[in-house]
C-alpha positions in Angstrom: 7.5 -9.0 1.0 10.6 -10.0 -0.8 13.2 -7.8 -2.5 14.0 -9.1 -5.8 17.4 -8.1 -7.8 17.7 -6.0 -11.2 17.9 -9.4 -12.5 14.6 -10.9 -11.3 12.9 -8.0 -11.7 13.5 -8.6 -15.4 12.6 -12.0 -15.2 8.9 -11.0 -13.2 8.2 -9.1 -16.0 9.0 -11.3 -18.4 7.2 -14.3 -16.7 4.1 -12.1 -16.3 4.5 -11.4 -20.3 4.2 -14.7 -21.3 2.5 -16.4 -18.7 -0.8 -14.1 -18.1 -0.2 -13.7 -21.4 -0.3 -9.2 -21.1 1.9 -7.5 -24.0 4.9 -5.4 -22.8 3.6 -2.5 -24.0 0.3 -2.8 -21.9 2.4 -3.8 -18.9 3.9 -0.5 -19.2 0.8 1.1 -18.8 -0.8 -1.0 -16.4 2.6 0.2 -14.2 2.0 3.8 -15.0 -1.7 3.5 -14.4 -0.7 2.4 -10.8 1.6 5.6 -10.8 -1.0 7.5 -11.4 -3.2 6.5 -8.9 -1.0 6.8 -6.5 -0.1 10.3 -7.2 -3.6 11.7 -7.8 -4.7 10.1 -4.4 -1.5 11.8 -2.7 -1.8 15.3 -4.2 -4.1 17.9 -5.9 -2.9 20.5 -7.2 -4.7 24.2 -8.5 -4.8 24.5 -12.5 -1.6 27.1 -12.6 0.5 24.6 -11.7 2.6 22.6 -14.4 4.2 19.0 -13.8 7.6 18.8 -15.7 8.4 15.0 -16.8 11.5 14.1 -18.0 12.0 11.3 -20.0 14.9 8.9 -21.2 14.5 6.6 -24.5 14.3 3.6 -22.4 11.3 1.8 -20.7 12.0 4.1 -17.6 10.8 6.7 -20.4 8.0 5.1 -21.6 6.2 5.0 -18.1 7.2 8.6 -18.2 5.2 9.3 -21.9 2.2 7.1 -20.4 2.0 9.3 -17.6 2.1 12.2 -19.1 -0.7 11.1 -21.2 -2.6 9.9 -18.0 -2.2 13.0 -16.5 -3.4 15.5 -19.4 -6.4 13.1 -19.5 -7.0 14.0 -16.1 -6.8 17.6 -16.6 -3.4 18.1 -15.1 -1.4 20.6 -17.3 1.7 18.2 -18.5 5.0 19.5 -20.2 7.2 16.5 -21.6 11.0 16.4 -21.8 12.9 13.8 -23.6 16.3 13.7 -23.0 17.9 12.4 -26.1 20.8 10.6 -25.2 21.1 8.0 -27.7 19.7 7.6 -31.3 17.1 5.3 -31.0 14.6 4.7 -28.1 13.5 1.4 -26.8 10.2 -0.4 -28.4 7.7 0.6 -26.1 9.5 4.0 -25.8 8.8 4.6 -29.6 5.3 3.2 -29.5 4.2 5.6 -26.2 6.0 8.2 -28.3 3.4 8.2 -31.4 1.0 7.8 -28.4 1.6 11.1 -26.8 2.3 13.5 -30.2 -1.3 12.6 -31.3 -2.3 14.7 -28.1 -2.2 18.5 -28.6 -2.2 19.7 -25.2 1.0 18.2 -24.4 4.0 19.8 -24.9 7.1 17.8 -25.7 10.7 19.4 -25.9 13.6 17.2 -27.0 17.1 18.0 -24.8 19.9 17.4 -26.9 22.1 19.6 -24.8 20.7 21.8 -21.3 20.8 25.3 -23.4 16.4 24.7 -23.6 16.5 23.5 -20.2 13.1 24.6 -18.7 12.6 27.3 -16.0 10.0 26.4 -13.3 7.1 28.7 -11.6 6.6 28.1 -7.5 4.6 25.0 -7.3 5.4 23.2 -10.1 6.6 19.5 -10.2 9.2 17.5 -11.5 8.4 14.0 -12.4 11.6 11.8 -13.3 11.7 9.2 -15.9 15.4 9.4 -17.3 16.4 6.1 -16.0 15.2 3.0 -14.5 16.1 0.3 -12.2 18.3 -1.2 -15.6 21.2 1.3 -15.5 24.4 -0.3 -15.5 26.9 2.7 -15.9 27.2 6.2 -14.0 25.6 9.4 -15.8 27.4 11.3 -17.8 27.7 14.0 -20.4 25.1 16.6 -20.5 22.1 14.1 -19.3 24.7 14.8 -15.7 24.0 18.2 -16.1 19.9 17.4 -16.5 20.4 16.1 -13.4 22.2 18.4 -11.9 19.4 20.9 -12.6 17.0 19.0 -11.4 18.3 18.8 -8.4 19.0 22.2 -7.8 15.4 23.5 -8.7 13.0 23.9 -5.6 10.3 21.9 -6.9 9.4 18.2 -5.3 10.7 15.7 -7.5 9.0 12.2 -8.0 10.9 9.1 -9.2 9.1 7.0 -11.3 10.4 3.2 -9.8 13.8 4.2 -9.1 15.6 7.6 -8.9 17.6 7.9 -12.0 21.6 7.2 -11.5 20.6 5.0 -8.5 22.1 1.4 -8.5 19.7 -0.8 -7.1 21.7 -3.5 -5.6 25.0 -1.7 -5.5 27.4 1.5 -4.4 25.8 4.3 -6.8 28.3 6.5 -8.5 28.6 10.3 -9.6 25.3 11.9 -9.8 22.0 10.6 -8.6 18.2 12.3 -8.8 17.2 13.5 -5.6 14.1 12.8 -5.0 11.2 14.1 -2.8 8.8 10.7 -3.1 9.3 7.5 -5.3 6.9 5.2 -6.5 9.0 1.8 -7.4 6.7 -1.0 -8.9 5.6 -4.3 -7.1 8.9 -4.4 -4.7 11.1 -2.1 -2.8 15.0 -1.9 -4.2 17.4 -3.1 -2.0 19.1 0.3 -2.3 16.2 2.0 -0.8 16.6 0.0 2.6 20.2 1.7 3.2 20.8 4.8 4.6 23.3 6.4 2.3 20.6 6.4 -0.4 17.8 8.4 1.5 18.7 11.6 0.3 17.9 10.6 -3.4 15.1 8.0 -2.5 13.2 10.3 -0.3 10.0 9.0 1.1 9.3 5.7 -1.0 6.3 3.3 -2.0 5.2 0.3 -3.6 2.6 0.2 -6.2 1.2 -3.3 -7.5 1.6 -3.9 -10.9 0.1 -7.2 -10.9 3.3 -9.3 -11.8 2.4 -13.0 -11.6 2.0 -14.3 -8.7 3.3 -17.8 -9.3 6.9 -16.0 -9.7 6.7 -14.6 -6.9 5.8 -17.3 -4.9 8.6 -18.9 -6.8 11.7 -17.3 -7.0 14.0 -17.3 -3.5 15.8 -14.0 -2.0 17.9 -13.7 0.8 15.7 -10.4 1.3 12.8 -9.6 2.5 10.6 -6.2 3.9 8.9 -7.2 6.9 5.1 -6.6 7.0 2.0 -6.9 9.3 1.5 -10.2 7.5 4.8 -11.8 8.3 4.6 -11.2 11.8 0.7 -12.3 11.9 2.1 -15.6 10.7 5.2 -16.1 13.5 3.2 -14.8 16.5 1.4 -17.7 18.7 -1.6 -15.8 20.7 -2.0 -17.4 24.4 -4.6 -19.5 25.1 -6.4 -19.2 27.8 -4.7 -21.7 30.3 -1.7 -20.1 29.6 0.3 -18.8 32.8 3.4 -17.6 34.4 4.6 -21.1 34.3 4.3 -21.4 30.3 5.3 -18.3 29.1 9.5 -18.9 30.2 11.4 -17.3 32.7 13.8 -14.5 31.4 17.5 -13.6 33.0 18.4 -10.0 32.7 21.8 -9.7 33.3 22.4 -5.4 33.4 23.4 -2.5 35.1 26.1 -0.8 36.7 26.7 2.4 38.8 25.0 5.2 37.3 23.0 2.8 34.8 20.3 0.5 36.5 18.2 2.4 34.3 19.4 0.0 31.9 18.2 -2.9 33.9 14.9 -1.3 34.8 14.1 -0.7 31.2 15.2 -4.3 29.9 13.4 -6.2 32.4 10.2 -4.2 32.6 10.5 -5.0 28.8 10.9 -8.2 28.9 7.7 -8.7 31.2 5.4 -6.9 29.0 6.5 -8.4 26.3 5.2 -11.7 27.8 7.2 -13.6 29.7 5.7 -15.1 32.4 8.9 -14.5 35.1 12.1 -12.3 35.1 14.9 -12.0 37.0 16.9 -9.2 36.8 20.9 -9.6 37.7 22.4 -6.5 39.2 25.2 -5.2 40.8 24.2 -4.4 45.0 23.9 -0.8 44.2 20.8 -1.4 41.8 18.3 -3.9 44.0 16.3 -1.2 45.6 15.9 0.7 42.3 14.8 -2.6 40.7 12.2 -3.3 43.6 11.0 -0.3 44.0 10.9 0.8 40.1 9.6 -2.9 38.7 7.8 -5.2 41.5 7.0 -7.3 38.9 10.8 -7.9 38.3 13.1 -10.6 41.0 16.1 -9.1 41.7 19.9 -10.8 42.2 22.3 -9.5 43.1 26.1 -9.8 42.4 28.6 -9.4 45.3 30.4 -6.4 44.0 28.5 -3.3 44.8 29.1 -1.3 42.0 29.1 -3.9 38.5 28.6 -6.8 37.4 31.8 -9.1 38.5 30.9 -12.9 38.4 28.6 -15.1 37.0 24.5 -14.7 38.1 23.9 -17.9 40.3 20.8 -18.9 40.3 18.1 -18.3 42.7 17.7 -20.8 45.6 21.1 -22.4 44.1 24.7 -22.6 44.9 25.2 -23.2 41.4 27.0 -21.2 38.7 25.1 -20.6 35.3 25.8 -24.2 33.3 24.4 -25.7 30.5 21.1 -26.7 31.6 19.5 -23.1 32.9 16.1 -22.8 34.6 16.1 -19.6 32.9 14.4 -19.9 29.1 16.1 -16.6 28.1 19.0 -14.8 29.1 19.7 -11.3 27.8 23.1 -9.7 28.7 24.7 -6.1 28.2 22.4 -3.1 29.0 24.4 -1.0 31.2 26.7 -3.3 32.9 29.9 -0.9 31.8 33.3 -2.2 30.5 35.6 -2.9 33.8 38.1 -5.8 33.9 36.2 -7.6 36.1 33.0 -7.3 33.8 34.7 -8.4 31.1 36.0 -11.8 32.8 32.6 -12.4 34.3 31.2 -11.6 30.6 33.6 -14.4 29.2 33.1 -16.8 31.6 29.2 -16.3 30.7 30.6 -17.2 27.1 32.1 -20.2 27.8 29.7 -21.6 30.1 26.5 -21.0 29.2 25.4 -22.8 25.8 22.3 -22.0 24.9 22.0 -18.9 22.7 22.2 -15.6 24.4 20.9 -12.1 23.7 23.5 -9.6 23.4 23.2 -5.8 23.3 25.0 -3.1 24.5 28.4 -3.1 26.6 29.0 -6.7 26.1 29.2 -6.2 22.3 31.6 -3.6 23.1 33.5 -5.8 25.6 33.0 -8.9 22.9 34.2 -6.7 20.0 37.3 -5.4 22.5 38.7 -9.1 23.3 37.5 -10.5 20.0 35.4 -12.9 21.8 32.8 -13.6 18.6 34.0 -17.2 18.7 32.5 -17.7 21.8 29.3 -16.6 21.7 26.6 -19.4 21.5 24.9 -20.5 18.4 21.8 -19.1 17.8 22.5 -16.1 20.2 20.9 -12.7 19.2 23.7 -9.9 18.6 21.9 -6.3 18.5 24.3 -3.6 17.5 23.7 -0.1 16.8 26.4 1.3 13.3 28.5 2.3 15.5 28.7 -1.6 17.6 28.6 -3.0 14.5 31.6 -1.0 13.2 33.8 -2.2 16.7 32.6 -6.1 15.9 33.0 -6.2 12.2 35.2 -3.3 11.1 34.9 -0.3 9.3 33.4 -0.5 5.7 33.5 1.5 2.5 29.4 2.0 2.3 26.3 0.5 3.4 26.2 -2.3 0.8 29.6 -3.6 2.1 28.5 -3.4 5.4 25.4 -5.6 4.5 27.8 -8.4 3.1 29.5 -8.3 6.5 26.9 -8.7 8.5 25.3 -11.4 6.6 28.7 -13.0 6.6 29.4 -12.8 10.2 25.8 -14.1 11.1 26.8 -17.1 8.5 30.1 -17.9 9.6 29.5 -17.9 14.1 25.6 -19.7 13.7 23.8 -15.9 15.5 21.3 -13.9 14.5 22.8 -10.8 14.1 20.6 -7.3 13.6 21.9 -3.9 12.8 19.6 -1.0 14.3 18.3 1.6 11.6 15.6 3.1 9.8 15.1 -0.3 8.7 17.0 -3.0 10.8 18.1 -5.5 9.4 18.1 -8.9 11.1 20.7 -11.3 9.3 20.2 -15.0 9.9 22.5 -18.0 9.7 20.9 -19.0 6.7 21.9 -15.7 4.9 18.4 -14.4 4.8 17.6 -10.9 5.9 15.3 -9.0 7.4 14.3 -4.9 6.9 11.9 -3.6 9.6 8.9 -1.2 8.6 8.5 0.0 11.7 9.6 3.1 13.4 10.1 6.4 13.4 12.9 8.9 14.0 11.2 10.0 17.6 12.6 6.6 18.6 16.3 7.1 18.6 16.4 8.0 22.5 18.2 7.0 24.9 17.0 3.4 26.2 15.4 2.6 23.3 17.6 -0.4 22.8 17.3 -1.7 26.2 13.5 -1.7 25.6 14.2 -3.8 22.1 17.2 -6.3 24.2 14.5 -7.1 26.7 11.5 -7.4 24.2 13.5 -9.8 22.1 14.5 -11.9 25.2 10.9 -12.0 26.0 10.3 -14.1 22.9 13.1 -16.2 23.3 11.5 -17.5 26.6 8.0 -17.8 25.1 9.7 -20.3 22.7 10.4 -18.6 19.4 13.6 -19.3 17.5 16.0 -17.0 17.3 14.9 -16.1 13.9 11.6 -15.4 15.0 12.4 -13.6 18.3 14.4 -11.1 16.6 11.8 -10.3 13.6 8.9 -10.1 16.7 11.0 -7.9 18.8 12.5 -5.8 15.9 8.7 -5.2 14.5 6.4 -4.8 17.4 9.1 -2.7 18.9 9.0 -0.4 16.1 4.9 -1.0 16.5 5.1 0.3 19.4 7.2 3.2 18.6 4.6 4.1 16.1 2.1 4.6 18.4 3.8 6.5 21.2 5.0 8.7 18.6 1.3 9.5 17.3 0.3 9.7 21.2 2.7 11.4 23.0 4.8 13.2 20.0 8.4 13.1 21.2 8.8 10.5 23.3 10.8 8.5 26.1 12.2 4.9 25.9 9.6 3.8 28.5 6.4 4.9 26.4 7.5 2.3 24.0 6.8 -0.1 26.9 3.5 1.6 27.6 2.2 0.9 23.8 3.6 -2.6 23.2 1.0 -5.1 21.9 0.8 -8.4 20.5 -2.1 -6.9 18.4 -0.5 -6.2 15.1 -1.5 -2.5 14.1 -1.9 -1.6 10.6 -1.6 1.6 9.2 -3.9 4.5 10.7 -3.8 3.3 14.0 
């Protein structure tokens, strides 16, 4: 799905007004039509209770008037607030204004100030309408103070497309709606995809409008939500004379004293994930844990018994790692610690090895360290946690900023670089990005990220791009976290192993 700026959105709309042809006005209530639907299928509430919507004079507004009126013609008992911050309202605004006074049962209080501010009963709701997606400035003067009430009251609070004093594409400023649930039109904002904003997003959805669809089709972003759809399109199923042979042989390169769990996790991973061999590379302290914990799994080891201190050599070999690898994949990081000798054997790695790399863990904490970007292969897969990210990039004022550097750095060195979240985003050389659906809170345990490293390195032996390995590993991970979560409740990095699938699961599972 792609996320569109303030400035497209505009454009949809306008496209959709002169192309299907639809007047503006009945685009307005087609969009709060879909509103409505969505909140009636979501909620029922008992006939004592009273849904509060407050209203700006823009188009924001007027979806706020047409639900109101949807809503008394559904029997919901509706009080309407318009906030009066400006003489005159916008066009639609005016005409869903005549709209709702011809309707008795609604009761519709102008705010020129917060001294008739309303008082709310246990169970009410608050629906906001003050301000859409079009706001340019902060909020100020006594429609702050609305907002300020609003926020304070204990009712749930909806957001009718965006929560009002939320930028879209940018740093919000001063006061912002806080909002238990919003219902944005056609697309997700970009601001909803950042984790500064949750608190005033809440919970969000998308509701189609029926914008055209040749626009959409049309118009480029560098952003985009993935969905079951996308990943349905990327993933090549096996066919049946696959094998071992033609599904790529992964190098896992992990572990240290105290942390072969690291390794086991990656490379069992990996393996499930579908590649058809792995070889895990471990210091000597970690080759019966790795036999006896993943038979699947060979096992190297390096000479030192306690880390990882020169380059894997390759099996049946006395040959260093080159350019030409028998390995498809190589994945390096999980668990292999930060010692001096590490870090040379990590370099060395760098410099030699030329096709791209995945990268997780303590070698993007060794690579951050030495400042080492600049050798990292093209097309290599950088997966950072915030905190990673911060070391690599440098700190950042908020999470737009830090966007810009990440899309930057991924630009400037040739990777794929992804920053782990709610919604990770996977920025490409190309300056697209990529937000995950998938996931859940349950999944930020420890190991998780070894699971995703060797997942990732899994499709990068099965022959995916880059690109596509990350967006695979990022999604089906997050799949998979899904289900364990609905299985097992709280869960352990391993049972995200357990319910990986190439099956794509939709909602409901």
């Amino acid at each position: 799905m792609k996320i569109f700026n303030i400035e497209q959105i505009r454009a949809a709309d306008d496209h959709t007004i002169q192309h299907e042809p639809i007047a503006s006005v009945d685009l307005m209530e087609r969009a709060s039509e879909a509103f409505v639907t969505w909140f009636v299928q979501q909620y029922s509430y008992d006939y004592y209770q009273t849904i509060h919507i407050f209203c700006g004079m823009g188009n924001n507004g007027g979806d706020g008037l047409c639900i109101a009126r949807m809503l008394d013609h559904l029997l919901f008992k509706v009080k309407v607030y318009i906030v009066r911050f400006s003489e005159n309202g916008s066009k639609d605004f005016l005409v869903n204004e005549q709209r709702l006074q011809q309707i008795p049962d609604v009761s519709i209080t102008n705010l020129y100030d917060i001294s008739n501010f309303p008082t709310f009963d246990k169970g009410d709701l608050i629906v906001d309408a003050i301000f859409g997606s079009g706001l340019s400035r902060p909020i100020s003067g006594f429609t702050a103070e609305i907002v300020q009430k609003i926020n304070q009251s204990i009712c749930p609070v909806f957001a009718v497309d965006i929560p009002s004093g939320l930028y879209a594409d940018r740093q919000s400023e001063n006061i912002v709606v806080e909002a238990s649930d919003t219902v944005s039109f056609q697309f997700p904002k970009l601001a909803f995809l950042l984790p500064q904003n949750h608190a005033f997003v809440g919970q969000w959805h998308i509701v189609d409008i029926g914008l055209h669809p040749d626009f959409i089709d049309q118009t480029p972003t560098p952003y985009h939500y993935l969905q079951s759809s996308d990943i349905r399109s990327v993933l090549k199923p096996k066919t049946k004379f696959s094998h071992k042979g033609t599904s790529g042989h992964a190098l896992i390169v992990a572990g240290s004293y105290g942390k072969i769990g690291a390794a086991v996790l990656t490379s069992k991973a990996t393996l499930k994930a579908g590649a058809g061999l792995v070889t895990a590379y471990v210091p000597k302290c970690g080759y019966s844990i790795l036999q006896i914990s993943v038979p699947e799994v060979m096992c190297l080891t390096d000479n030192d018994e306690y880390c990882i201190a020169q380059l894997p050599i390759i099996e049946g070999e006395k040959q260093k790692v080159g350019e030409k690898t028998k390995y498809q994949a190589i994945a390096v990081g999980p668990g292999i610690g930060q010692s001096s000798a590490t870090q040379e054997a990590l370099l060395q790695l760098l410099q030699t090895v030329k096709q791209p790399l995945v990268i997780d863990a303590d070698a993007l904490n060794i690579i951050a360290q030495n400042d080492w970007l600049k050798h990292v292969p093209k097309g290599s897969i950088l997966t950072p946690h915030p905190k990673e990210f911060e070391r690599l990039a440098g700190k950042t004022s908020n999470h737009f900023e830090r966007l810009q550097k990440q899309r930057e750095i991924a630009q400037m060195y040739g990777i794929v670089l992804l920053v782990k979240g709610a919604h990770t985003a996977i920025a490409c050389p190309d300056g697209s990005v990529y937000f995950n659906s998938t996931g859940n809170p349950a999944m930020g345990t420890a190991g998780s990220g070894d699971v995703l490293t060797g997942m990732i390195a899994a499709f990068v032996a099965q022959g995916y791009t880059s690109k596509e390995a990350a967006i695979l590993g990022v999604y089906l991970h997050g799949q998979a976290g899904d289900i364990a979560a609905k299985v097992e409740g709280n869960i352990l990095a391993s049972d995200l192993i357990a319910h990986f699938s190439n099956e794509i699961v939709t909602s409901g599972f």
